[in-house]
MARPASE-65920 format. One line per 2 residues: number of its first residue (from 1); their letters; for each residue x, y, z of C-alpha. Coordinates in nm, 3 decimals. Example, Ala and Ser with C-alpha at 12.3 -4.5 7.8 and 13.67 -1.06 7.14 Angstrom:
# MARPASE-65920
1 = as = 1.230:-0.450:0.780 ~ 1.367:-0.106:0.714
# end
This chain:
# MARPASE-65920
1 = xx = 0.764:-0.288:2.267 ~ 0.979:-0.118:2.055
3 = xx = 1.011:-0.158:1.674 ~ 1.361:0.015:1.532
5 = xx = 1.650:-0.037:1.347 ~ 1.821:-0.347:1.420
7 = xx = 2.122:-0.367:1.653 ~ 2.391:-0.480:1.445
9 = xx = 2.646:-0.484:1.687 ~ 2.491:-0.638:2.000
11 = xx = 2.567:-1.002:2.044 ~ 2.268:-1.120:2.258
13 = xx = 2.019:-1.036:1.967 ~ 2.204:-1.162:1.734
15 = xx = 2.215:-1.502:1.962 ~ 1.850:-1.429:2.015
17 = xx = 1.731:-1.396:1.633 ~ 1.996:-1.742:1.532
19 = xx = 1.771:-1.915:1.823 ~ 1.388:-1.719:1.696
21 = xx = 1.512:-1.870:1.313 ~ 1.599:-2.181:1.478
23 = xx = 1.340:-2.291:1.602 ~ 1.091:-2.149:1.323
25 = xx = 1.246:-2.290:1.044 ~ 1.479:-2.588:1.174
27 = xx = 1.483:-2.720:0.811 ~ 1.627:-2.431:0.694
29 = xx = 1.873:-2.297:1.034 ~ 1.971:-2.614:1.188
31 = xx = 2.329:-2.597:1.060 ~ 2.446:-2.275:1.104
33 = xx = 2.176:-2.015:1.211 ~ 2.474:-1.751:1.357
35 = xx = 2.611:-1.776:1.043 ~ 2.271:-1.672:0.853
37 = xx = 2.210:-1.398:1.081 ~ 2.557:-1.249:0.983
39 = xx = 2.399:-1.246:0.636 ~ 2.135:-1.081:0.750
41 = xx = 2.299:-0.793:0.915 ~ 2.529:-0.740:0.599
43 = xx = 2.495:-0.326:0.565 ~ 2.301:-0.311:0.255
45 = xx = 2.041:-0.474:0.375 ~ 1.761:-0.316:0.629
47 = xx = 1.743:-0.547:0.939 ~ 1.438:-0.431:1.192
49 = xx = 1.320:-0.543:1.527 ~ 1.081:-0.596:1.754
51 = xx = 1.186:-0.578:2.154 ~ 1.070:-0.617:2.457
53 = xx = 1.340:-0.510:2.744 ~ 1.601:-0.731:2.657
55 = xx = 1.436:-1.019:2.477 ~ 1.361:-1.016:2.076
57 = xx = 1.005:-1.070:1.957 ~ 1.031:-1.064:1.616
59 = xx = 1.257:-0.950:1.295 ~ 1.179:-0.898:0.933
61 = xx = 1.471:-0.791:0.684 ~ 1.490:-0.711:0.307
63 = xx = 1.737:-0.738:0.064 ~ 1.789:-0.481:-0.218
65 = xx = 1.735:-0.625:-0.568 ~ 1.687:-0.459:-0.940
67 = xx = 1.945:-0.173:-0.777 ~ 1.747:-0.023:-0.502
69 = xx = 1.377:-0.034:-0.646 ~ 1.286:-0.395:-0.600
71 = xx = 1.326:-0.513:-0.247 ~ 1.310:-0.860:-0.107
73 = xx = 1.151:-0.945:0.185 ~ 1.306:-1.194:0.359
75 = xx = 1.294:-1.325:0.639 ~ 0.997:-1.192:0.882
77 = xx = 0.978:-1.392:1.190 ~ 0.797:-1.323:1.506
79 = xx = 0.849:-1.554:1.831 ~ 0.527:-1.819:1.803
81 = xx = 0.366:-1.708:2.190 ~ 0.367:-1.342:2.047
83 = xx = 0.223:-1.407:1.697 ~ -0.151:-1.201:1.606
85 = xx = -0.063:-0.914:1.824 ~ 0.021:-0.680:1.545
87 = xx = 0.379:-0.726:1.590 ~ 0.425:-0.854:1.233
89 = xx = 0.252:-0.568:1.070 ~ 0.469:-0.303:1.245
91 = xx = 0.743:-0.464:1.144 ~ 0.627:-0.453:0.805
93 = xx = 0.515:-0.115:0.830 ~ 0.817:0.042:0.947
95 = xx = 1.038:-0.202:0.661 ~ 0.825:-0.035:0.409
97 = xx = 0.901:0.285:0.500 ~ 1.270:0.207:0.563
99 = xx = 1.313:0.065:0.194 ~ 1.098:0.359:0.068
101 = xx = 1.358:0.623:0.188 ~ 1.637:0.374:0.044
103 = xx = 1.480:0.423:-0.336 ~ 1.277:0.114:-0.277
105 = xx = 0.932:0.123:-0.500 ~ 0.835:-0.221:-0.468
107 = xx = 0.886:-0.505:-0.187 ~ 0.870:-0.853:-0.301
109 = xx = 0.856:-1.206:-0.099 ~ 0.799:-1.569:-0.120
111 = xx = 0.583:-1.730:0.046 ~ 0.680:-2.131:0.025
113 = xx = 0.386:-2.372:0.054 ~ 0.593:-2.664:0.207
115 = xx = 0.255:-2.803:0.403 ~ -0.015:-2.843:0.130
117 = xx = -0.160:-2.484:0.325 ~ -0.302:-2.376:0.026
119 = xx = -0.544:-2.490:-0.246 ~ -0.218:-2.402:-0.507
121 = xx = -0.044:-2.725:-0.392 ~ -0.321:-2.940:-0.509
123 = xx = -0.324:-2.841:-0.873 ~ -0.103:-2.841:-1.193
125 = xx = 0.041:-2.471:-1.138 ~ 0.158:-2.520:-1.574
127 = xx = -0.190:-2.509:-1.687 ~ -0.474:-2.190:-1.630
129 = xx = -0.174:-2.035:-1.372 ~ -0.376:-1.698:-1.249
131 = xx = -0.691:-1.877:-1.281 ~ -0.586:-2.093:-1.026
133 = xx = -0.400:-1.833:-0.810 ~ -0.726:-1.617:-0.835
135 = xx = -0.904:-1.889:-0.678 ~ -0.666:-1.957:-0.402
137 = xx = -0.812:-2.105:-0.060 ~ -0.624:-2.087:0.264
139 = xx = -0.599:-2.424:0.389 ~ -0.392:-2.425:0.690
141 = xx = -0.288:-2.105:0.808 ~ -0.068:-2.044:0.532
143 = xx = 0.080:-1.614:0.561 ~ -0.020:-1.487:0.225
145 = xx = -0.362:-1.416:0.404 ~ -0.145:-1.194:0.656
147 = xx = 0.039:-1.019:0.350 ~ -0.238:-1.002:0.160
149 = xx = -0.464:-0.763:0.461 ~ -0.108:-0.574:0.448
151 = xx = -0.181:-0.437:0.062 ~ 0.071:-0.738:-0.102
153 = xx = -0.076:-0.925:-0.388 ~ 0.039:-1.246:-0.564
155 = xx = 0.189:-1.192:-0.880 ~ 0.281:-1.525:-0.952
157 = xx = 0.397:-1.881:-0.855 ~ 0.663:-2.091:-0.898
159 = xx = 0.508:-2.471:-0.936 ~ 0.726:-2.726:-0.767
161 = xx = 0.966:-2.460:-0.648 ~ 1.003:-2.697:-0.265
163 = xx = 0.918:-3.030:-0.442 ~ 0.641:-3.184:-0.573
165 = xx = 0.323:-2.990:-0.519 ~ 0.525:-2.743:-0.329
167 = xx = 0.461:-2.411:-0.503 ~ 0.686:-2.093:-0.375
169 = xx = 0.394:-1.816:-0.414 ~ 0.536:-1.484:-0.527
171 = xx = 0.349:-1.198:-0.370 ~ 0.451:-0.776:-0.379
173 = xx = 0.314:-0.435:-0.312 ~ 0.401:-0.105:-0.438
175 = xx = 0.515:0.117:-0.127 ~ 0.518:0.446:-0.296
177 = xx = 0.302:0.650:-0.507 ~ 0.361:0.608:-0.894
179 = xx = 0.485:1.026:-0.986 ~ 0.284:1.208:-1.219
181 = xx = 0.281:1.146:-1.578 ~ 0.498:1.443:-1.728
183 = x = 0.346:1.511:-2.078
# end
């Protein structure tokens, strides 16, 4: 497997990452998934994947935001057979270090709780906020877990961000080293 720079020119990934978003998120690609991997390959963004020969296993872009220092992450997807074999951390790994050498000091994503997957859906998000995110409980295989063992933390939620009881849970992690204090 080899994890690199996207190819932004070659049809049959691009085919291949419309179908991977597809069927992931059909809520979200259904419509028009070609037309939100065109988005995805626009050039200031980073676009990386994951191959196998000829067939895609996974993709995780970012977005520049705040200039170049804040970064977005969005979207990592791996194809479901392939998932918790390390693919999504090296994709990860090498975004990190892509959006480091683009400026990038911080990488930023949402993680939507559509499916009640956390204990954050089941409480009023307005009152005793990072109490409640402090005691956060995976419920159903929600990914913070995943982005949490890769150094991101939760800085915050948006209550009702999907709906009712469907918090979007705001999570980042600072990818380079603060620079000495000059006194």
């Amino acid at each position: 497997m080899i994890i690199s720079e996207f190819d932004r020119n070659n049809p049959v990934l691009k085919d291949q990452l419309a179908d991977l978003l597809r069927l992931t998120w059909p809520e979200e690609y259904s419509e028009d998934s070609l037309k939100a991997v065109e988005e995805l390959m626009k050039p200031e963004r980073v676009a990386v994947s994951a191959i196998d020969g000829d067939q895609l296993l996974g993709f995780v872009g970012a977005i520049p935001q705040y200039g170049v220092t804040g970064w977005e992450l969005h979207p990592l997807v791996v194809e479901s057979s392939r998932r918790k074999n390390k693919i999504g951390t090296r994709l990860v790994d090498y975004l990190e270090k892509e959006v480091a050498s683009r400026g990038g000091i911080t990488l930023y994503l949402g993680a939507d709780d559509l499916d009640h997957a956390t204990t954050l859906s089941q409480a009023d998000l307005f009152e005793h906020t990072f109490d409640k995110v402090e005691a956060v409980k995976n419920l159903k295989e929600h990914p913070y877990e995943f982005y949490e063992k890769l150094g991101y933390k939760i800085v915050g939620v948006i209550p009702n961000a999907n709906g009712w009881d469907k918090p979007d849970i705001w999570m980042a992690k600072g990818i380079v080293s603060r620079p000495e204090q000059i006194e």
